[in-house]
N, C-alpha and C positions, 0 to 999 in steps of 0.2 A: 549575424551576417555582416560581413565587412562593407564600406561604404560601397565597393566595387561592383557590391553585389556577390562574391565569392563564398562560401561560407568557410568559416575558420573554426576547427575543433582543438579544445585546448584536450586532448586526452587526460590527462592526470587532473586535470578539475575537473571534467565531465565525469570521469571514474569516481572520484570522490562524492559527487553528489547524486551518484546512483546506487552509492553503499551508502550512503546515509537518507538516504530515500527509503531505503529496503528496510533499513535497521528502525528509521520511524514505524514504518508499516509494522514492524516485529514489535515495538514497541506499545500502539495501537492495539495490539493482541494481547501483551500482557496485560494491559490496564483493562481489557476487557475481563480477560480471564481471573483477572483479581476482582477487580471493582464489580463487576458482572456478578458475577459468580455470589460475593456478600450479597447484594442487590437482590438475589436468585433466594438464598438461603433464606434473607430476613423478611422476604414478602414471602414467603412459605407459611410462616405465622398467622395471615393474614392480619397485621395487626389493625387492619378497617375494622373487625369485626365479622359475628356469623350469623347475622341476623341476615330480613332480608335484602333491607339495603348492602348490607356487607358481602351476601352471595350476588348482588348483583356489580358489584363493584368488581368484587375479584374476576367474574366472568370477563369482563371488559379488559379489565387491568392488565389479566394474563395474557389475549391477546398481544396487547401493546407490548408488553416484556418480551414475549418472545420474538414480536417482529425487530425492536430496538437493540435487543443482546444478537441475535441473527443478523443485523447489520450492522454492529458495533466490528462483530468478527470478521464480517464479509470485506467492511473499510479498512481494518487492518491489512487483511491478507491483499486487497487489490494494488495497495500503497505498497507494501512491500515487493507486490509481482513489479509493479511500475517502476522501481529501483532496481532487479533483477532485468529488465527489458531496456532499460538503459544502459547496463551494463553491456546487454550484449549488441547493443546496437555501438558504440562506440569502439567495442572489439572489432567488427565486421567493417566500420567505418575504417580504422585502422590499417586491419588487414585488405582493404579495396584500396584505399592510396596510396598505400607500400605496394600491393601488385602492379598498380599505375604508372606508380613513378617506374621500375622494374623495366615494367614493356616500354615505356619512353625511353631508358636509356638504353635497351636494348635496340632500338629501333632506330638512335642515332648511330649508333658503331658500326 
């Protein structure tokens, strides 16, 4: 916000850092989907063991994996929606003060 108090949009940096906002989130996803996914395969082993400490372990364990890989993906996808919603807020931001200015200078003629 300017000191005036007016707010000032830079469009093409605000554009930029709502693609790269998005592309984090996408990124977020990847590493889920890689790193996740080993994480997923190599505790399938259970290598705690299968005794009873070990079935008690994995009961738990599973749990927590699949809440933490379910919100590993959920973090990604919101980070990327929140790059996508900037985008189209600074579209609409745009396209409102070029309608603005429009109706002012129609309105002086």
């Amino acid at each position: 916000m300017a000191p005036d108090g007016d707010i000032w949009l830079d469009p093409a940096l605000a554009g930029r850092g709502g693609r790269d906002l998005a592309a984090a989130g996408r990124a977020i996803t990847a590493q889920r989907d890689r790193l996740g996914a080993d994480l997923a395969v190599r505790s399938a082993g259970r290598p705690w063991g299968r005794d009873d400490i070990g079935a008690t372990f994995d009961r738990i364990y599973r749990t927590a994996e699949t809440t933490v890989l379910r919100g590993w993906r959920g973090s990604g996808r919101h980070v990327e929606g929140l790059g996508d919603r900037v985008l189209r807020s600074v579209d609409a931001h745009v396209r409102t003060d070029a309608g603005a200015g429009r109706r002012v200078a129609d309105a002086a003629t």
